[in-house]
C-alpha positions as CSV (number, residue, x, y, z in Angstrom):
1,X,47.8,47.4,-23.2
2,X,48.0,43.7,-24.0
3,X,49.7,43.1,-20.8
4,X,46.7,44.4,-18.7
5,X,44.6,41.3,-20.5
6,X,43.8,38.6,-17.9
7,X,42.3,35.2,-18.5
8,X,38.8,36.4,-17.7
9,X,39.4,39.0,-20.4
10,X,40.4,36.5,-23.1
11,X,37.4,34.2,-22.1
12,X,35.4,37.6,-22.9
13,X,37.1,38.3,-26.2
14,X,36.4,35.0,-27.1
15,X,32.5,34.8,-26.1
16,X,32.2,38.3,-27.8
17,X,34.3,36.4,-30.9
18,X,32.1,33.7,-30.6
19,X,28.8,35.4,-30.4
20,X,29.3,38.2,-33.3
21,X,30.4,35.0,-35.5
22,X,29.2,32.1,-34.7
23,X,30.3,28.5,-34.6
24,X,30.1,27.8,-38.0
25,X,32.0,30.9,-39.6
26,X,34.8,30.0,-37.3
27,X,35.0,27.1,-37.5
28,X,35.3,27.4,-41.4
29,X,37.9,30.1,-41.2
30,X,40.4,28.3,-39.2
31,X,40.2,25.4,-41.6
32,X,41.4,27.9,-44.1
33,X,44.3,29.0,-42.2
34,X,45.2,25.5,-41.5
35,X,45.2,24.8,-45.2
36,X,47.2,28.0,-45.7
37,X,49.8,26.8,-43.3
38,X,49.9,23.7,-44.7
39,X,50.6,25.1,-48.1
40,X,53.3,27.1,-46.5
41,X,54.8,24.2,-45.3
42,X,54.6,22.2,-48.6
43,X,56.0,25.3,-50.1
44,X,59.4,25.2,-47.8
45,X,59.9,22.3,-47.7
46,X,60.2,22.3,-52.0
47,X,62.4,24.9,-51.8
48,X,64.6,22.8,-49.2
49,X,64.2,20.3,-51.8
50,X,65.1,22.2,-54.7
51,X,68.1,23.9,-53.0
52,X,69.7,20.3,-51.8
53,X,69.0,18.9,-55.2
54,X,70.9,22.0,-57.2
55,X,73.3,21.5,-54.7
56,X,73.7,17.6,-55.6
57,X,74.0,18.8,-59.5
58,X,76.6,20.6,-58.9
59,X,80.3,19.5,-59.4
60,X,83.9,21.1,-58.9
61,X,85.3,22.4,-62.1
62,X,88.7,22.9,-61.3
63,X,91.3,22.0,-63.4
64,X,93.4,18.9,-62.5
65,X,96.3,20.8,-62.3
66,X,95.1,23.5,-59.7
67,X,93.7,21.1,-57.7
68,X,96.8,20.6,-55.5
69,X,97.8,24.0,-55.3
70,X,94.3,25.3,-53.7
């Protein structure tokens, strides 16, 4: 059903979109989503973070002795 969607349709949609909305409740909406995916971003890339600094903490704790054998 998608597929059958031209450009003329979309320009359509989005005049409909536009219309039923208005400028200024759009225009406020995707400022939320671009916080939102900002905030999503932030939050990966503190995880990435935290991950590479647990993995800096930790150390090997084999024994001196078993370290040739492995």
């Amino acid at each position: 059903m998608i597929n059958n969607i031209g450009p003329m349709g979309m320009v359509v949609i989005a005049v409909v979109v536009l219309v039923l909305f208005g400028r200024g409740k759009i225009s406020s909406l995707m400022g939320e989503v671009g916080k939102g995916i900002t905030a999503f971003k932030k939050g990966v890339d503190d995880g990435k973070k935290e991950i590479e600094d647990s993995m800096a903490e930790a150390r090997d704790v084999t024994p001196e002795e078993d370290k040739d054998n492995a």
